[in-house]
C-alpha positions in Angstrom: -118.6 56.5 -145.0 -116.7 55.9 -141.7 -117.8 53.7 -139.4 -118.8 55.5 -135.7 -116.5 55.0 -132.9 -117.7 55.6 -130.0 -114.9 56.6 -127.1 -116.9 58.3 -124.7 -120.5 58.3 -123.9 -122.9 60.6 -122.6 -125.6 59.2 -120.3 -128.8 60.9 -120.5 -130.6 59.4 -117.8 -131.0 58.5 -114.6 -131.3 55.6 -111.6 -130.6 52.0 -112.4 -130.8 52.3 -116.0 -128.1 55.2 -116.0 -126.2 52.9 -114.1 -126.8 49.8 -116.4 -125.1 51.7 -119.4 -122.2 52.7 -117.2 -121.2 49.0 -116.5 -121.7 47.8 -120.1 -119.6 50.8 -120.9 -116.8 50.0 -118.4 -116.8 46.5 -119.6 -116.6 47.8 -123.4 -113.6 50.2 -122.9 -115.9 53.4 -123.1 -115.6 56.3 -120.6 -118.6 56.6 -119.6 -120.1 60.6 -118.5 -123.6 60.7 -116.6 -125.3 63.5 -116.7 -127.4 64.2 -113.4 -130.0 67.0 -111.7 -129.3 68.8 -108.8 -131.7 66.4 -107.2 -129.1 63.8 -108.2 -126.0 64.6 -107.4 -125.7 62.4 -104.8 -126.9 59.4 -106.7 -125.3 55.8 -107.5 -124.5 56.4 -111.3 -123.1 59.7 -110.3 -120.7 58.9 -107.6 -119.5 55.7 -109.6 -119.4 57.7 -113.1 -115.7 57.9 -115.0 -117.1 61.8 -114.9 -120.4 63.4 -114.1 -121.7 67.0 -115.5 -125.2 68.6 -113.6 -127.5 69.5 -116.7 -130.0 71.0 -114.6 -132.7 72.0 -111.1 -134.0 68.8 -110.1 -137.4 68.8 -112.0 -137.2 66.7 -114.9 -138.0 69.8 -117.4 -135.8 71.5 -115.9 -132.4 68.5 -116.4 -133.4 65.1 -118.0 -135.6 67.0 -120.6 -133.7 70.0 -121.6 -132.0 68.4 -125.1 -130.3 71.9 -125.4 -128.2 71.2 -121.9 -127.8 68.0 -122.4 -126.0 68.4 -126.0 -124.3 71.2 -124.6 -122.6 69.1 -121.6 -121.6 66.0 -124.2 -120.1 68.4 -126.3 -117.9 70.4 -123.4 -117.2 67.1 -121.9 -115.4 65.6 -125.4 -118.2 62.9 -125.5 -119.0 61.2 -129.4 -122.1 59.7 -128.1 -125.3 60.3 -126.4 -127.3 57.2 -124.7 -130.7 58.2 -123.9 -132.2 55.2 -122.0 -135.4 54.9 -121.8 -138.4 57.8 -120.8 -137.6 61.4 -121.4 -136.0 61.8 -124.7 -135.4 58.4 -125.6 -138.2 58.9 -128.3 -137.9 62.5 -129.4 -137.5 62.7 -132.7 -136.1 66.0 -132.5 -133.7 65.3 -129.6 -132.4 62.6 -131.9 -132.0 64.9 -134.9 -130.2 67.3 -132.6 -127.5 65.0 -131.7 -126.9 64.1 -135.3 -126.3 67.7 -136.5 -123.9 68.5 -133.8 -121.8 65.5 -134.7 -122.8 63.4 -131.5 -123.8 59.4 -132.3 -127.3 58.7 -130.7 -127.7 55.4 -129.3 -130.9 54.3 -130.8 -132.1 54.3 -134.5 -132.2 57.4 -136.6 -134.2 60.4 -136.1 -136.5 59.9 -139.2 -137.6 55.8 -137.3 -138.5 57.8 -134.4 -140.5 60.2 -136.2 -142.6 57.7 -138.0 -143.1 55.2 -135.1 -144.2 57.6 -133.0 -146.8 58.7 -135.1 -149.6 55.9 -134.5 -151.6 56.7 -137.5 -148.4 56.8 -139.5 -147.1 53.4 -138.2 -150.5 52.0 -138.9 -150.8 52.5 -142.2 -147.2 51.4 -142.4 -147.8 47.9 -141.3 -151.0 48.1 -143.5 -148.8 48.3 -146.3 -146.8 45.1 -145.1 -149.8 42.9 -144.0 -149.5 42.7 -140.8 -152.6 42.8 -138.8 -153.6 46.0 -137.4 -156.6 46.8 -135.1 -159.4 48.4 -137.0 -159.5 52.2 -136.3 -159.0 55.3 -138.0 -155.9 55.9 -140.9 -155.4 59.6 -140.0 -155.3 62.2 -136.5 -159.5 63.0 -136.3 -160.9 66.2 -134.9 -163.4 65.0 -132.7 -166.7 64.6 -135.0 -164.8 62.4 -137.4 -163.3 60.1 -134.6 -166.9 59.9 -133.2 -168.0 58.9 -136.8 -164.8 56.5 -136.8 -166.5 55.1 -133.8 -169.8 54.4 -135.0 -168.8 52.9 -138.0 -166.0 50.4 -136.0 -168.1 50.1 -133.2 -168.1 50.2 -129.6 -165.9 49.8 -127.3 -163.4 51.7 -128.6 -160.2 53.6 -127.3 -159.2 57.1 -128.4 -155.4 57.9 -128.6 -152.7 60.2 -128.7 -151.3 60.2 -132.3 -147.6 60.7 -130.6 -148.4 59.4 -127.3 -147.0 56.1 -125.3 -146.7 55.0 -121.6 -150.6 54.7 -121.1 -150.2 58.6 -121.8 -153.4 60.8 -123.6 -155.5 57.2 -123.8 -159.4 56.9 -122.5 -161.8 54.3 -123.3 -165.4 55.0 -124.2 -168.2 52.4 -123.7 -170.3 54.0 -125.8 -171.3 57.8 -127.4 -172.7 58.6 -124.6 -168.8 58.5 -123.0 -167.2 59.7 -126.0 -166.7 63.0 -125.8 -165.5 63.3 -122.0 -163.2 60.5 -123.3 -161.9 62.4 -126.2 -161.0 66.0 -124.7 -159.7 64.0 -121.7 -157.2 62.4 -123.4 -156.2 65.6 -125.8 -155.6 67.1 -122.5 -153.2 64.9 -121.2 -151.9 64.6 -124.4 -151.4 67.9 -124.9 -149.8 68.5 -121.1 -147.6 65.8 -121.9 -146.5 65.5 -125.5 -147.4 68.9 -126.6 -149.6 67.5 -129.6 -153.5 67.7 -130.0 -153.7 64.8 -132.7 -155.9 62.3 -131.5 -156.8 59.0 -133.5 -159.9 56.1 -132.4 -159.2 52.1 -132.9 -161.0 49.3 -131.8 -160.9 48.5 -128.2 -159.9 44.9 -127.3 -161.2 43.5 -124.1 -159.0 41.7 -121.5 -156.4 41.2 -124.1 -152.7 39.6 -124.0 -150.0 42.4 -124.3 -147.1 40.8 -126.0 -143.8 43.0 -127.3 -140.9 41.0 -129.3 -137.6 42.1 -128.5 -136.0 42.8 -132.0 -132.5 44.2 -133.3 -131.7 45.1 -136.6 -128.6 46.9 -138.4 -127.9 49.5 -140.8 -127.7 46.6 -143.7 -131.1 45.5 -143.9 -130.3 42.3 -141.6 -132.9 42.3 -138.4 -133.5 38.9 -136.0 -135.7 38.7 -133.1 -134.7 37.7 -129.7 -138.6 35.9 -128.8 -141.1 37.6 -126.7 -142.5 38.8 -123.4 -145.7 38.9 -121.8 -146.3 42.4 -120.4 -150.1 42.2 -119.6 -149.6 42.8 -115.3 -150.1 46.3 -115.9 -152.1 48.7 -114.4 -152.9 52.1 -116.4 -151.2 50.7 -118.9 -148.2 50.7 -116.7 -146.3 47.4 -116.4 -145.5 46.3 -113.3 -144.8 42.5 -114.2 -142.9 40.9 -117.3 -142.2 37.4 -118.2 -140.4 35.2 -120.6 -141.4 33.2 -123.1 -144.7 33.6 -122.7 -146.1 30.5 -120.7 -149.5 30.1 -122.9 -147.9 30.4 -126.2 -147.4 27.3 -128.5 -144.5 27.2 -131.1 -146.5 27.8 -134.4 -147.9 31.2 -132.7 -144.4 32.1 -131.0 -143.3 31.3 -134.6 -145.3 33.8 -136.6 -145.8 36.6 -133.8 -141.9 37.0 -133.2 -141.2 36.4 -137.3 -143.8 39.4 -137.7 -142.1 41.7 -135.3 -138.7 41.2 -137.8 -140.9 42.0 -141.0 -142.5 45.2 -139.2 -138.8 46.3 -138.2 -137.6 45.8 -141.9 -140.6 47.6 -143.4 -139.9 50.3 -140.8 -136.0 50.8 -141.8 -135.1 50.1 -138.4 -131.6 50.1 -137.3 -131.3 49.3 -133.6 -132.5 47.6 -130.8 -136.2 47.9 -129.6 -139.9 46.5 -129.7 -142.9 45.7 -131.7 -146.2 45.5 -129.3 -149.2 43.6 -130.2 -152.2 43.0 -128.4 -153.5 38.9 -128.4 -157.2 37.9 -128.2 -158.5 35.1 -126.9 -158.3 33.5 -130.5 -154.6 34.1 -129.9 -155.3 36.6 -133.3 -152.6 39.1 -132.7 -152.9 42.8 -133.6 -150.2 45.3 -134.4 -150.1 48.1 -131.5 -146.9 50.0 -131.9 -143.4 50.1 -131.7 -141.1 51.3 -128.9 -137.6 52.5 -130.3 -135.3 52.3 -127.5 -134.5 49.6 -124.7 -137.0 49.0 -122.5 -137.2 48.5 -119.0 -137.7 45.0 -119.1 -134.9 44.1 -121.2 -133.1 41.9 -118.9 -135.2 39.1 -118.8 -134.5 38.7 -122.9 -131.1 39.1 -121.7 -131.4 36.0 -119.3 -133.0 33.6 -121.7 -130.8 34.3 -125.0 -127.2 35.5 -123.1 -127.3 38.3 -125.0 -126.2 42.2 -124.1 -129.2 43.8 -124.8 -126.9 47.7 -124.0 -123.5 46.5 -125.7 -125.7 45.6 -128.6 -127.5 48.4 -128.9 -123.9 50.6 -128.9 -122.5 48.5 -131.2 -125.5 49.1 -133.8 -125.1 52.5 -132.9 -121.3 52.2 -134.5 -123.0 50.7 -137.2 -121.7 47.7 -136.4 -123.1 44.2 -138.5 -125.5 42.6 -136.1 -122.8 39.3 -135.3 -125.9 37.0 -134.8 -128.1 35.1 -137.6 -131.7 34.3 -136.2 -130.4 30.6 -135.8 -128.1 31.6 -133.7 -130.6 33.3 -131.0 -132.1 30.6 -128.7 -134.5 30.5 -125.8 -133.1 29.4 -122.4 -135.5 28.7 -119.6 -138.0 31.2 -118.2 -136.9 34.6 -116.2 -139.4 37.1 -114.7 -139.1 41.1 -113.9 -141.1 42.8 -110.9 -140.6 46.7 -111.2 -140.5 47.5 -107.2 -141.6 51.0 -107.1 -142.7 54.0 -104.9 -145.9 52.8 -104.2 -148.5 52.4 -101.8 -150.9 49.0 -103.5 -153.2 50.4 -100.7 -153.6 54.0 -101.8 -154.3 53.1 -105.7 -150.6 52.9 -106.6 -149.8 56.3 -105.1 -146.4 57.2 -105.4 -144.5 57.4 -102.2 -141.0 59.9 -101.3 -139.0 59.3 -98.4 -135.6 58.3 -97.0 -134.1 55.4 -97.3 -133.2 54.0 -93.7 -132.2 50.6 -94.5 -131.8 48.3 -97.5 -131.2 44.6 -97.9 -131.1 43.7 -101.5 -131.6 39.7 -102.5 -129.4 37.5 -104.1 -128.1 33.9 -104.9 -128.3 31.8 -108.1 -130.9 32.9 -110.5 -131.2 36.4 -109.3 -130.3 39.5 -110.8 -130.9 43.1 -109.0 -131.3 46.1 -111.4 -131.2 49.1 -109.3 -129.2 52.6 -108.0 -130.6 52.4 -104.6 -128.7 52.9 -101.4 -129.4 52.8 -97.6 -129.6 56.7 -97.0 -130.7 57.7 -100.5 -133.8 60.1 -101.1 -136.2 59.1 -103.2 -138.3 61.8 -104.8 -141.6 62.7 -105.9 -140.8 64.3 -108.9 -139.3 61.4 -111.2 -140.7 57.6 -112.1 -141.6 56.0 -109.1 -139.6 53.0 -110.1 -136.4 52.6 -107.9 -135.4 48.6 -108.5 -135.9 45.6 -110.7 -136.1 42.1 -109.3 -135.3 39.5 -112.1 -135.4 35.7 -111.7 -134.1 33.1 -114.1 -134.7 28.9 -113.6 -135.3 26.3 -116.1 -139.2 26.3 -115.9 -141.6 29.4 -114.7 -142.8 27.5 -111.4 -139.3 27.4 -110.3 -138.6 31.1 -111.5 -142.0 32.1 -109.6 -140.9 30.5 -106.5 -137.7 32.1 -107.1 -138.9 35.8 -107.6 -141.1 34.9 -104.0 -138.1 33.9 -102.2 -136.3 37.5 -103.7 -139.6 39.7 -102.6 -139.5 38.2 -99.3 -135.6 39.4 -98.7 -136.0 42.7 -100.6 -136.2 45.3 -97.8 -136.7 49.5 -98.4 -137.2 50.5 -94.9 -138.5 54.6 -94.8 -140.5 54.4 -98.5 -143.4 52.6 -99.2 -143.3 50.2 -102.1 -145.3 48.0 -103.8 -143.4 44.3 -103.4 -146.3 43.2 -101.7 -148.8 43.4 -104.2 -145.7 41.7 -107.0 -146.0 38.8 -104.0 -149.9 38.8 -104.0 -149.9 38.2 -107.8 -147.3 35.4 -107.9 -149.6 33.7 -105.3 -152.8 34.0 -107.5 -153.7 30.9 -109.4 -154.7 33.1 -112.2 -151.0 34.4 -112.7 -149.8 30.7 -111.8 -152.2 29.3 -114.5 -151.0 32.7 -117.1 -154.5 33.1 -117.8 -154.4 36.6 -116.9 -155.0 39.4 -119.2 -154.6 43.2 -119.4 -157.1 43.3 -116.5 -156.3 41.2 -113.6 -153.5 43.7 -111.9 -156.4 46.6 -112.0 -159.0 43.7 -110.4 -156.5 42.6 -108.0 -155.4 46.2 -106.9 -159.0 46.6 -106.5 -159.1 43.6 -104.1 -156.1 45.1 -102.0 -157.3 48.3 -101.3 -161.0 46.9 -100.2 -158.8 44.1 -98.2 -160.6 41.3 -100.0 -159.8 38.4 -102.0 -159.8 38.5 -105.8 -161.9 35.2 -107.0 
């Protein structure tokens, strides 16, 4: 079979990471098409595009959700490619599949991946099958008197899920049996609303864990390295709002087996692309699979800063089916680098998100620092999409000095006319808990706690 070339690419996406795609393209030879919402057309990625096509009104199910417009637009427009980013359709099975019939190259892995990672009882019992350790919890979607039997028999705490869910999306907690069922139709609800699927599955709840993905990339050949791991536990509502790399608490023998795990659970998946394995760390450092995020994520360039490797380029070029041109040896860790995801947020209001105008902008910079965004002074920033408008990143040879960094960045970064959240980021660095990276999946929600009562977190 012929190898994929890809000429021009169709972005399907938006902000800063639309606009990441369109440099890597530029410096790749690709022309590079974005496709935007009304809402957009006056945006970053759009007025620096090689072309730009409006898929849509301004609500996201209107534009950056509707496959059948999106397809559409790449085909009129000559494109051989479609780059989904990350959110929307990035994970859609279908969407996938629909790009391969009409002849398009998606940028990600094949339709039949997605469709079996996203299924979290499928991808369970996959890993199962491999040995690698999963959480105990139930092998199939449960109707809600045989997850509350899963949950007697596993025992409590334990969290119910969405079987095709993601992003903190259709997940509740329940305590005990007493909770259960509130917990259950709660999260079929929001499941429901916003995956359009009812299947709901129990595991065992882990308390105050470590939330550790490994960046992995694999080809269409069976090779697959991994490119080490972050520490994504700052998160509240299972949002991240703080990444690092290598993870500061982690000694080699771990770092060894959790990041050589990731590889096997790519291989035993088929994968064939860039993307993640998540696990969640006790405080035995035992390490449990979670899931697996097919696309690029949004903190990809802090991998990119310790390994000097293009995260997007890569990505295309596996997309071409390209061989992956590194061997494992050949991927090595650099010094520490840190992401803080400044978004439309008030840390005052319980993360609220914020709209507004933006009057003025001063943006940080100098050695070490790296500005992911598509903000401008004058730009509108909406209610409507992810509250996320920039990523600071920091690089140094040792985390105290890429803290200090990212403090020294937070302190310059100015969004006059929208409230964002870069002083809560500066709060945390502050903390002795994050300084010491003793903090689990529950210090952000403690601390945000603290901020809005106006009180120190102890």
């Amino acid at each position: 079979m012929t190898e994929p070339v890809i000429h021009k690419l169709f972005v399907a996406n938006r902000g800063e990471i639309a606009l990441r795609i369109l440099r890597t393209c530029r410096e790749m030879g690709i022309t590079c098409v974005i496709g935007y919402s009304k809402a957009d057309k006056e945006s970053l990625p759009v007025l620096l595009a090689d072309e730009a096509v409006c898929i849509g009104d301004s609500l996201a199910s209107d534009s950056y959700l509707n496959a059948g417009s999106i397809i559409q637009a790449a085909c009129l427009c000559g494109c051989d490619a479609i780059h989904p980013g990350f959110g929307f359709l990035s994970e859609n099975a279908e969407f996938a599949r629909m790009v391969e019939a009409c002849g398009l190259v998606f940028v990600g892995p094949r339709w039949q991946v997605i469709s079996q990672m996203a299924d979290k009882t499928k991808a369970r019992s996959l890993m199962e099958k491999a040995g690698i350790p999963v959480i105990p919890g139930s092998e199939k979607p449960l109707e809600e008197e045989e997850a509350l039997e899963t949950a007697r028999v596993i025992g409590y705490p334990v969290v119910i899920k969405a079987c095709n869910g993601g992003g903190g999306k259709g997940m509740r907690i329940a305590v005990s049996e007493e909770e259960f069922h509130d917990a259950y139709q709660t999260a079929r609800s929001e499941a429901v609303a916003c995956f359009g699927d009812r299947r709901m599955y129990v595991e065992k709840y882990i308390g105050n864990p470590k939330h550790v993905e490994v960046q992995v990339a694999a080809d269409s050949y069976g090779n697959c390295i991994h490119l080490f791991e972050r520490d994504c536990s700052f998160q509240v509502r299972n949002q991240k709002l703080i990444e690092e790399t290598p993870c500061a608490w982690i000694d080699e023998p771990v770092r060894e087996q959790i990041c050589r795990t990731a590889a096997k659970a790519a291989l035993q998946a088929g994968y064939d692309s860039i993307g993640t394995v998540e696990f969640l760390v006790d405080d035995q450092f035992r390490f449990y699979f979670m899931e697996m995020n097919t696309r690029i994520q949004v903190e990809h360039p802090i991998t990119e800063m310790v390994t000097g490797v293009d995260l997007v380029a890569l990505q295309i070029r596996l997309a071409c089916r390209e061989k992956l041109p590194y061997t494992q040896e050949e991927i090595c860790l650099h010094g520490s680098a840190l992401e803080c995801r400044i978004n439309a947020q008030d840390p005052e209001q319980n993360l609220q998100p914020s709209a507004g105008t933006v009057r003025f902008l001063n943006l940080p910079g100098g050695k070490g620092v790296r500005v992911d965004t598509a903000m401008y002074q004058g730009m509108e920033v909406y209610p409507f999409y992810d509250p996320m408008l920039c990523k600071l990143i920091t690089f140094s040879g040792t985390r105290d000095q890429c803290i200090q960094k990212m403090k020294t960045a937070i302190e310059e970064f100015v969004a006059d006319g929208v409230v964002t959240n870069e002083a809560f980021h500066y709060r945390a660095l502050e903390h002795e808990t994050f300084r010491n990276a003793s903090y689990s999946t529950s210090f952000a929600t403690r601390l945000l706690q603290e901020t809005e009562a106006g009180h120190e977190l102890v």
